[in-house]
N, C-alpha and C positions, 0 to 999 in steps of 0.2 A: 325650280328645276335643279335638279340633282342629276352628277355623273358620276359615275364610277369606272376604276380603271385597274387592270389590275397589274400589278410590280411586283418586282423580287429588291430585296437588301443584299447584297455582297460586296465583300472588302470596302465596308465606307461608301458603295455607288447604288444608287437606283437607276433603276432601269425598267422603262415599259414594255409588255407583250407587243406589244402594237402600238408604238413612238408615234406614226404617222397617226393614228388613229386619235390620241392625244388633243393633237392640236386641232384638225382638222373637225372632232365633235367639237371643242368649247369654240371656234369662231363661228358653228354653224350656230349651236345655242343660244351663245352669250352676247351682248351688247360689248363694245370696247368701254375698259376700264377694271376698274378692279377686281381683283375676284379672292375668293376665300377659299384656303385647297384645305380638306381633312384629312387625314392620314388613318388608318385604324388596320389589325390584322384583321384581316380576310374573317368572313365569315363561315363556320364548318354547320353545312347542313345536315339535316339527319342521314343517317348511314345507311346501306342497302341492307347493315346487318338490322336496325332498328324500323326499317320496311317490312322487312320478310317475317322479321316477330310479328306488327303490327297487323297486317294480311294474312299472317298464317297461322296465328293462335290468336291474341285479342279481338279481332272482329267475328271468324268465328264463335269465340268461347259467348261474346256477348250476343250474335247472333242468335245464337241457340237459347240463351236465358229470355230475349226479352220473346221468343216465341213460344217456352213454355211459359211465358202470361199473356200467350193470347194475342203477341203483337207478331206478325209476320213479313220481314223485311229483309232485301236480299243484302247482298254485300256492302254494292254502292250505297244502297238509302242507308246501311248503317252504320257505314262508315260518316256521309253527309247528316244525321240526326248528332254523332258524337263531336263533329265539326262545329256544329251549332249548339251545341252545349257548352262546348268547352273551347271553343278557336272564336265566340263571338265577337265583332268588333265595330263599334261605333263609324260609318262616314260620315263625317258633319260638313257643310258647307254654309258659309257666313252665319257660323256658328249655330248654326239647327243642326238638328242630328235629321236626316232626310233617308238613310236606310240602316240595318244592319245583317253585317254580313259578315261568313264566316272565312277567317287563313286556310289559305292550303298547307297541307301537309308537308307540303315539299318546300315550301318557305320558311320553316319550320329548325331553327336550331338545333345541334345533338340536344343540347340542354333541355331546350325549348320540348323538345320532341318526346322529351322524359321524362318532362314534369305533366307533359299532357296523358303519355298512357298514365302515369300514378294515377291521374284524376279517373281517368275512365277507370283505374282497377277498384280504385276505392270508391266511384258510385257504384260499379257493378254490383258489388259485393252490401253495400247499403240498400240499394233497391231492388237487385234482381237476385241477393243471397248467393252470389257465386265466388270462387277465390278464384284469379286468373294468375296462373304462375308469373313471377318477376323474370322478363328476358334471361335467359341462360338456366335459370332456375329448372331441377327435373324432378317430374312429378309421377306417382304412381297411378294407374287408370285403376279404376273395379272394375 
């Protein structure tokens, strides 16, 4: 069991959002005795600006490619086809792998979220022969 909690640093002091909240999770969770606390900055998920690329030019643009071959799938499925390509992830339990399944988007790191369009830009363009402009990137229509 893992918690998490989130704090600010100022002048030398921590301090929680939600103090009561704090203590009140680790006695529900935790056995008495020792415990091990992690520290890490917060994690930056992807951005509404690398959403609205995502949605608004890459699923489209792949959209439309894998339907001139003949495959026809609407946003969701192909947004969920590029998830299971590229976000797939082993569950294992008592060390069998028993399913696999794909991350969400939205769990998804700025980083994380960046290396994942490259991947879909650079298979699009492997197998469905298309360039999908790089976010910000502007392009000329025919």
């Amino acid at each position: 069991m893992e918690l998490a909690f989130k704090a600010r640093l100022r002048d030398g002091k921590v301090s929680f959002l939600y103090p009561e909240q704090v203590a009140t999770d680790i006695r529900r969770f935790f056995k008495e005795g020792s415990l091990e606390i992690a520290v890490r900055e917060p994690r930056v998920y992807r951005s509404s600006q690398q959403n609205r690329y995502y949605w608004g030019v890459l699923i489209p643009v792949v959209m439309d490619g894998l339907k001139e071959a003949g495959n026809y799938f609407d946003r969701q499925e192909t947004h969920e086809l590029l998830k299971h390509r590229f976000l797939t992830e082993d569950v294992i339990v008592n060390g069998e792998k028993v399913i696999e399944g794909a991350r969400s988007t939205t769990k998804l790191t700025q980083r994380e979220m960046n290396d994942y369009m490259d991947s879909v830009r650079a298979w699009a363009y492997e197998y469905l022969g298309i360039t999908i402009p790089v976010q910000g990137e502007q392009t000329e229509i025919f």
